[in-house]
C-alpha positions as CSV (number, residue, x, y, z in Angstrom):
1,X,0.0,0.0,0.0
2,X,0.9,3.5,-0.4
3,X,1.8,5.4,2.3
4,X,-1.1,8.2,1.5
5,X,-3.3,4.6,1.5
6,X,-2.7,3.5,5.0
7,X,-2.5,6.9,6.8
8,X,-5.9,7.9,4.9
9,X,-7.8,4.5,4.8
10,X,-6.7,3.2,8.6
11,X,-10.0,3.0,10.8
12,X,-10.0,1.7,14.5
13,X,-11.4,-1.7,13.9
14,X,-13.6,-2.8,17.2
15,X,-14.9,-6.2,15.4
16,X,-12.8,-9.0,14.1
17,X,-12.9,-12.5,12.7
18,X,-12.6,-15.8,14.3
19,X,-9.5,-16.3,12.5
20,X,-5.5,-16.3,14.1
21,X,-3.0,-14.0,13.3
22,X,0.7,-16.2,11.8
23,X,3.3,-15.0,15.0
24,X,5.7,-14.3,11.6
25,X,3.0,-11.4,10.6
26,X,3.2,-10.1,13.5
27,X,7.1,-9.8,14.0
28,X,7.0,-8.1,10.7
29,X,4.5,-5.6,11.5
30,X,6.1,-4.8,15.1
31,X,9.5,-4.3,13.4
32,X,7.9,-2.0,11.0
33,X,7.0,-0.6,14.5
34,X,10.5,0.2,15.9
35,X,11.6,2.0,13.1
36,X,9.5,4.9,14.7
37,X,11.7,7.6,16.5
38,X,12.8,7.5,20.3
39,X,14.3,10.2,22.4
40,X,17.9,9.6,21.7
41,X,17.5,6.3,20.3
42,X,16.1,5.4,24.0
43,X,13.8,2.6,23.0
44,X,11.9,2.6,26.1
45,X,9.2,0.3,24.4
46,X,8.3,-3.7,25.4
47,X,5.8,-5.9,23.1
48,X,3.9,-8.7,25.4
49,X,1.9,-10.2,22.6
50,X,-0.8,-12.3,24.2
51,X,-3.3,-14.9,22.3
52,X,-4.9,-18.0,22.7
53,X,-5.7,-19.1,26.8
54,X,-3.6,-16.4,28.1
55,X,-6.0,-13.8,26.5
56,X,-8.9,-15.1,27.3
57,X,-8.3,-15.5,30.8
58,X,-7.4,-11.7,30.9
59,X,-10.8,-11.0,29.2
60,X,-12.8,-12.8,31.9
61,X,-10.8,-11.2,34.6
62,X,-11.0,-7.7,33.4
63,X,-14.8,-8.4,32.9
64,X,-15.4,-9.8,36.3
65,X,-13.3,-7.9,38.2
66,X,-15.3,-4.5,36.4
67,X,-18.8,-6.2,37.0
68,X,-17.9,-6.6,41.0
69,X,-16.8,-2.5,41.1
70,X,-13.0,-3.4,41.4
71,X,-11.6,0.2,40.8
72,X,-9.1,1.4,38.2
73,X,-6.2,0.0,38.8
74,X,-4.3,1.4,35.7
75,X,-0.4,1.7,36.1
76,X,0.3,5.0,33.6
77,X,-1.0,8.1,34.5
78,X,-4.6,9.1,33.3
79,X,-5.2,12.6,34.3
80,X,-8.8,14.2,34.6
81,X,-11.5,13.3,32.7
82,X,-11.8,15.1,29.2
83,X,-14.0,18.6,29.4
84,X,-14.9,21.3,27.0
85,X,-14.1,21.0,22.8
86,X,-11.9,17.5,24.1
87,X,-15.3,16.0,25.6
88,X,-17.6,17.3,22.3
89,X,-14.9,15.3,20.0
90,X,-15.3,12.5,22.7
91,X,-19.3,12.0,22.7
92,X,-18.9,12.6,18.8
93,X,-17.2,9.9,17.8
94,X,-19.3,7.8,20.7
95,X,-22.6,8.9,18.7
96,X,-20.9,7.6,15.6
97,X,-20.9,4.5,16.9
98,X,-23.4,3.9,18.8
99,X,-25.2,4.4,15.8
100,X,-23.2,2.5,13.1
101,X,-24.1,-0.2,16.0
102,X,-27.8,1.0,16.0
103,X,-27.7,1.4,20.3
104,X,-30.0,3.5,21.4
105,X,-29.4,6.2,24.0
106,X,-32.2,4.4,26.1
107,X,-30.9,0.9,25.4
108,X,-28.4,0.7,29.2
109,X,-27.9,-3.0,28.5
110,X,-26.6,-2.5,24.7
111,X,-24.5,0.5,26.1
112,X,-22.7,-1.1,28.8
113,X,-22.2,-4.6,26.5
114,X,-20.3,-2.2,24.5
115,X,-18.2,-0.9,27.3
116,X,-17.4,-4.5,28.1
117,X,-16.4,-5.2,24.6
118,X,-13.2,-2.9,25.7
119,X,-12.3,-5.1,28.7
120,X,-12.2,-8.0,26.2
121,X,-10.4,-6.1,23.8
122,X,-13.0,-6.9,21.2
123,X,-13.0,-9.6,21.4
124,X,-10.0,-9.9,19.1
125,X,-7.6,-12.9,18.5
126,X,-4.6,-10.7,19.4
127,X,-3.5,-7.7,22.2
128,X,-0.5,-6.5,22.3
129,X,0.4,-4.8,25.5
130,X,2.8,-1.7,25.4
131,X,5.0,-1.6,28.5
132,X,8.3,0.4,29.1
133,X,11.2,0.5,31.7
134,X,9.8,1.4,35.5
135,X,12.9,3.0,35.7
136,X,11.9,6.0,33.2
137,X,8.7,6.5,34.3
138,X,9.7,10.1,35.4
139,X,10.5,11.2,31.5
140,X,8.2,12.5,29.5
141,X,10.2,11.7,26.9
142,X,8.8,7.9,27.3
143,X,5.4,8.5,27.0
144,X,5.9,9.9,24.0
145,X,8.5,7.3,22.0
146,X,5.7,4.7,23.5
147,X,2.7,6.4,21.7
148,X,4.9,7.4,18.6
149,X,5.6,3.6,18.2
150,X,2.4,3.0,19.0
151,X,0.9,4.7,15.8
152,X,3.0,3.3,13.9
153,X,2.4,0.3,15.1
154,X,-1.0,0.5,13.6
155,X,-0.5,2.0,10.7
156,X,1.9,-0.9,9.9
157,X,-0.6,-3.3,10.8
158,X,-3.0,-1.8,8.2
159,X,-0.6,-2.3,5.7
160,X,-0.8,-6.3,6.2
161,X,-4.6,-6.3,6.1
162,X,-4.8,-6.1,9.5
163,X,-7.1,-4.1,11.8
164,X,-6.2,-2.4,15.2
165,X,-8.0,-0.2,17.9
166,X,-5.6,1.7,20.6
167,X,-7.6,0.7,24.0
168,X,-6.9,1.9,27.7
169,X,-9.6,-0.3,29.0
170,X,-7.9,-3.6,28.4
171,X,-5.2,-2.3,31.1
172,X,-7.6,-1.2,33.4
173,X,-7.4,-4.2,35.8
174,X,-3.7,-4.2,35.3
175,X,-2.6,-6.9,37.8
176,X,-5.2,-9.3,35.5
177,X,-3.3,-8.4,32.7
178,X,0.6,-8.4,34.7
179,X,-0.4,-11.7,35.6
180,X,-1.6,-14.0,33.1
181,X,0.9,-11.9,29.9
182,X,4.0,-12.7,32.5
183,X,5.1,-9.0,32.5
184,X,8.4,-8.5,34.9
185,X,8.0,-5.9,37.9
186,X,10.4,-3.5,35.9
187,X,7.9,-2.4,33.4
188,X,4.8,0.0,33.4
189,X,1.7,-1.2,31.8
190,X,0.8,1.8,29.6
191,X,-1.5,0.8,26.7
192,X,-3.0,-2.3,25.0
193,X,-3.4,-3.0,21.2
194,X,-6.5,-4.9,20.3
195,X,-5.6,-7.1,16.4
196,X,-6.8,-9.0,14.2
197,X,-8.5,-9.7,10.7
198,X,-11.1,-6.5,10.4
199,X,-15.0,-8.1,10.1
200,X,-15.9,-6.2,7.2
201,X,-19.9,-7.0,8.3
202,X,-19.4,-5.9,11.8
203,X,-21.0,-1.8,11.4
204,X,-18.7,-0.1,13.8
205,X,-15.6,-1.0,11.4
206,X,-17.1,1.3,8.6
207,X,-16.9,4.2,11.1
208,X,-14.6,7.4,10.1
209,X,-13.9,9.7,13.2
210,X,-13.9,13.3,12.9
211,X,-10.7,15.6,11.7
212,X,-10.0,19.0,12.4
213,X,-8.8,20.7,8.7
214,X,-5.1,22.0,8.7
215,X,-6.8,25.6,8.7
216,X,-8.4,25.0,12.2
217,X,-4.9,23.0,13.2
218,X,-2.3,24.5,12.5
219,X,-1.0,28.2,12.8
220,X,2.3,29.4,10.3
221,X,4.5,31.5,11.6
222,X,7.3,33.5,9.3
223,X,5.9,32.1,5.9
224,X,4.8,34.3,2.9
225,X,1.3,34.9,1.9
């Protein structure tokens, strides 16, 4: 594919097929990955790459441990919740969903299914979770090499035929997931990967969020008119 091809075709994909992902794909999309720029060549990045048994048992205990009110027990910082333009763009993309997915604002039960599709990362035959070295968790140089790789991550994907959506909530219940993907004490859980073959029949996968134009963006400074 072209690279104008992935960057504008790419979609997050929240349905998959029942169908397994060759390891040797997946080694060549993550080293696609690693190509992607790092603070002085820091790396900071870790792949736990999680399938089969392993994943499911990370499903069911993010699910259950949600259902019983278990609070967050995320590992990278999370801030405040998004407010003013941030939380339009937010409950945009939500409505876009919601009704590509045809869940009505009065349907509780097909809203909160759909949260709980995130804590079984969606149910997808693959996550990858993003860890880096505990001992650079004060740099903010990390966070952004580890999002950086991140994106490209994707975007390589994409160029296999495969679909990805970026998802905080798998790591929610991050001793579930520390657990059952063997992560060592020295890394930070930051983000999880949900992968897989897109379902091209599933309606949320046909969904194109919202951009900004360059105009409302971007300012110029010192250029011509």
């Amino acid at each position: 594919m072209e690279f104008d091809d992935v960057i504008l075709g790419r979609r997050s994909v929240r349905g998959y097929l029942v169908k397994p992902v060759p390891r040797a794909l997946i080694e060549e999309v993550l080293a696609l990955a690693m190509r992607a720029p790092s603070s002085m060549n820091t790396q900071p990045w870790h792949f736990h790459v999680v399938t089969g048994v392993p994943l499911d048992r990370i499903r069911s205990g993010n699910t259950e441990r949600i259902q019983a009110g278990e609070p967050d027990a995320r590992e990278f910082r999370r801030g405040e919740p998004f407010a003013g333009v941030h939380r339009e763009r937010q409950v945009g993309v939500a409505r876009q969903l919601f009704a590509a997915m045809g869940i009505a604002r009065e349907d509780a039960a097909g809203r909160q299914d759909w949260v709980l599709r995130g804590f079984r990362q969606f149910d997808a035959p693959v996550c990858v979770i993003i860890t880096y070295d505990r001992e650079l968790s004060g740099s903010d140089d990390t966070a952004f090499d580890c999002g950086a790789v991140t994106t490209l991550l994707v975007n390589a994907a994409w160029s296999r035929g495969l679909g990805c959506v970026i998802n905080s909530q798998g790591i929610m219940q991050s001793p579930v997931v520390r657990e059952h993907a063997c992560i060592p004490d020295d890394q930070v859980i930051m983000k999880a990967v949900a992968m897989g073959w897109p379902d091209e029949n599933f309606p949320a996968n046909a969904v194109v969020s919202e951009r900004r134009s360059v105009a409302e963006a971007a300012r110029f400074v010192g250029f011509e008119d």
